[in-house]
C-alpha positions in Angstrom: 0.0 0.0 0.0 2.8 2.3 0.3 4.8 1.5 -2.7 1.5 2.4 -4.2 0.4 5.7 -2.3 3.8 6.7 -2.9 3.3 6.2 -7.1 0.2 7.7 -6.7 1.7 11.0 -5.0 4.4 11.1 -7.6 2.1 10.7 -10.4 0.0 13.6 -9.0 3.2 16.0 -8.2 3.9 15.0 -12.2 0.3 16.4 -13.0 0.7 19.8 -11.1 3.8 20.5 -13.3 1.9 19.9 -16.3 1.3 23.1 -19.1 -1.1 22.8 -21.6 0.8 22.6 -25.1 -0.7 24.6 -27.5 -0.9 23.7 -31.3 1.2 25.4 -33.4 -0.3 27.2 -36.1 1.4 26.9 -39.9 3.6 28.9 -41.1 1.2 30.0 -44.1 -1.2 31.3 -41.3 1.4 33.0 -39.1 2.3 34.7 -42.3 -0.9 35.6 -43.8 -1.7 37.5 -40.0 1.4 39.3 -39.7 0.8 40.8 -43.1 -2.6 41.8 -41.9 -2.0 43.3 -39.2 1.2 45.2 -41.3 -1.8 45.9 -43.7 -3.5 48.1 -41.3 0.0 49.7 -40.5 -0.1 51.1 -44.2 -3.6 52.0 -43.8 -2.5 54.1 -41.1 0.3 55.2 -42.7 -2.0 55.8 -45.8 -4.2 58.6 -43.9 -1.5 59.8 -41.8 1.3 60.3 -43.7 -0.1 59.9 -47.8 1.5 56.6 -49.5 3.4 56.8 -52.7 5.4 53.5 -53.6 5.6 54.2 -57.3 6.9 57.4 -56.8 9.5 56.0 -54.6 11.1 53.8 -56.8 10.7 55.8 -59.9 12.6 59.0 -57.3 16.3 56.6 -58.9 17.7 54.0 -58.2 18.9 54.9 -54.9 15.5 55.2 -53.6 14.3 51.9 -55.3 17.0 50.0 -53.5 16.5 51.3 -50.5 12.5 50.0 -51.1 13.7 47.0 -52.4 16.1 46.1 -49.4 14.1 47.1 -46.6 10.8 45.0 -48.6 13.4 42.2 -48.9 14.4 42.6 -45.2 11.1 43.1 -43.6 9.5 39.8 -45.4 12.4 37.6 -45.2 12.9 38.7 -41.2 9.7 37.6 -40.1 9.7 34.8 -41.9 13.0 33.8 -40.6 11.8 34.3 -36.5 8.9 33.0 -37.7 10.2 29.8 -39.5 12.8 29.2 -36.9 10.2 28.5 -34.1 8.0 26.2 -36.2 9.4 22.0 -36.7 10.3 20.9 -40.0 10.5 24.4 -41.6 14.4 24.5 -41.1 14.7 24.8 -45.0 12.5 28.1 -45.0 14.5 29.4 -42.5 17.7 29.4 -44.3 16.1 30.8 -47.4 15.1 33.4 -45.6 18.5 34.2 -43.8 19.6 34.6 -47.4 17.3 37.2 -48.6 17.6 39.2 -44.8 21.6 39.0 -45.5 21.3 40.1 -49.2 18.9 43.1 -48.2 21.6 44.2 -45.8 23.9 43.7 -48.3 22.6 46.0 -50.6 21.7 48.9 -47.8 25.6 48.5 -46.7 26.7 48.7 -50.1 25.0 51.7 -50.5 26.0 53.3 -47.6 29.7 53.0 -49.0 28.7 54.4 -52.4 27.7 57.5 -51.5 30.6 60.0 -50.7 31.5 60.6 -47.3 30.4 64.4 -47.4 27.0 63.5 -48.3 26.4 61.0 -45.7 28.0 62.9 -43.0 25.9 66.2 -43.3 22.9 64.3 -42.0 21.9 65.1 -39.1 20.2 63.5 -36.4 17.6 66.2 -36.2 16.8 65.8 -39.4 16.3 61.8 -39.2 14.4 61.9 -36.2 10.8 62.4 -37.4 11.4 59.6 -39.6 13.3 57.3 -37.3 10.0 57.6 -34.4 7.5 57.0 -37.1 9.2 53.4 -38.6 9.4 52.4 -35.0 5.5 53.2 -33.9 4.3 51.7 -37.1 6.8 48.5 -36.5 4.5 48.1 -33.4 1.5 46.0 -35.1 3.3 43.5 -37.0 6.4 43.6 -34.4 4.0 42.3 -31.4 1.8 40.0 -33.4 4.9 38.4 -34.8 6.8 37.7 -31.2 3.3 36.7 -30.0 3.3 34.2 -32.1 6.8 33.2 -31.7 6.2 32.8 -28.0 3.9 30.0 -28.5 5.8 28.2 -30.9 8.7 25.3 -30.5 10.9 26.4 -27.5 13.9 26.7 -30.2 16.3 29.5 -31.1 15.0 31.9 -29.2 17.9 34.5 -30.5 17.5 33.5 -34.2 13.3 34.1 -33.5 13.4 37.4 -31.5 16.4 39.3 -33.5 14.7 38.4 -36.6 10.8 39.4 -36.2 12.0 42.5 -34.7 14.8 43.4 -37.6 11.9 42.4 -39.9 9.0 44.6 -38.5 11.3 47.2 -38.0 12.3 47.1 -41.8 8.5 47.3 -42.6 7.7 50.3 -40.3 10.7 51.9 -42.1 9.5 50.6 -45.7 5.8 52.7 -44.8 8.3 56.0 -44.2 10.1 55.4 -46.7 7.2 54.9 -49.3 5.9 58.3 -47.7 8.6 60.6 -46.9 9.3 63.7 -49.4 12.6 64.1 -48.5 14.8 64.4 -52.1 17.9 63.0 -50.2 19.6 59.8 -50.5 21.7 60.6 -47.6 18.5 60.7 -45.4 16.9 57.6 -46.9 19.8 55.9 -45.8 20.4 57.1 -42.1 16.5 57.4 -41.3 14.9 54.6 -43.1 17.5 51.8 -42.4 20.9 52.5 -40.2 18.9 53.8 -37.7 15.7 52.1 -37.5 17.2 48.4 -38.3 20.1 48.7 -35.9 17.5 49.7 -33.1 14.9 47.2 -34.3 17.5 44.4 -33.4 18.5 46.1 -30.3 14.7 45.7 -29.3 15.1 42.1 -30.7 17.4 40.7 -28.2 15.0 41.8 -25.2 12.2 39.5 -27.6 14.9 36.7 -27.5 16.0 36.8 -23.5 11.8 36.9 -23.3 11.8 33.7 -25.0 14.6 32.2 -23.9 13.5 32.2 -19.9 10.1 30.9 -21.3 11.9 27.7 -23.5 13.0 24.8 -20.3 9.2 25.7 -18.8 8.3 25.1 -22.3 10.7 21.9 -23.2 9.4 20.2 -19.6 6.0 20.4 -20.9 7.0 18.9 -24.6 8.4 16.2 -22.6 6.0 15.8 -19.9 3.4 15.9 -23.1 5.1 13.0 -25.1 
């Protein structure tokens, strides 16, 4: 009887630790409600700030780079933290570090293109309108998508959280960017990427330490569940 009461008592200290597991949505639907929710960022954008993505890219081809790289970044970003959270969708993932790493690619190279002078008589005053907006219109797509990385396989949790918050950051700043009159390459550079992307990353590790101290409670419940 005690060998018995004492399974019994293990068995129910085993069922207090228990968490629920949640079902992890696809990646097509975590994808498809990210872009929503960026969706309503434009519309924002749209009444606040007037939209003009053609006349972006046809401002040069310094302006449609910058569009192109920061579209490139923004998409392949989230779908990297994204991707990297979900089983099975390793391959994804690594396509999608590609196309982050040949966005940055192009930004960088552009930033060494332009001559020194230009670049340098920026000013922070004159980014900083820009730089505020990217990051408040980040906000939509930036929480949804770590939201949805917190419930998902308790796995790189610095790939996950650098990632969604590099790639929301890049769509915040690719709303400015479609919006901003400014006829300055030297300012689409410094406020719609070094400065919003750096910080977006920055904000990226506090998403990762976030999901890193949820991942052993996490992993005790995958076990506990199998």
């Amino acid at each position: 009887m005690s060998a018995r009461r004492s399974t019994e008592e293990l068995v129910a200290r085993l069922a207090d630790t228990l968490v629920p597991v949640r079902p992890i949505s696809s990646l097509r639907r975590q994808g498809i409600a990210v872009a929503l929710a960026w969706g309503a960022s434009a519309a924002i954008a749209a009444v606040w700030l007037s939209l003009h993505p053609l006349n972006t890219i046809a401002r040069g081809p310094v302006s449609a780079a910058v569009f192109g790289a920061l579209s490139l970044i923004g998409a392949a970003g989230v779908l990297l933290g994204l991707a990297s959270r979900i089983p099975g969708r390793e391959d994804v993932a690594r396509a999608a570090a590609i196309g982050a790493a040949l966005g940055a690619v192009v930004l960088l190279g552009l930033a060494w293109a332009l001559p020194r002078p230009v670049v340098g008589a920026v000013t922070l005053e004159e980014c900083r309108n820009c730089f505020a907006r990217s990051l408040i219109l980040a906000i939509p797509s930036g929480l949804l998508a770590a939201s949805l990385a917190r419930h998902g396989a308790p796995w790189r949790p610095r790939t996950a959280g650098i990632a969604l918050a590099l790639g929301a950051s890049s769509l915040g700043a690719l709303l400015i960017h479609a919006s901003c009159p400014s006829p300055s390459a030297a300012h689409w550079l410094m406020a719609h990427a070094l400065l919003p992307l750096p910080t977006g990353a920055s904000v990226g590790l506090l998403v990762a330490w976030r999901l890193d101290r949820r991942a052993p409670r996490a992993r005790r419940a995958l076990a506990l569940d199998a």
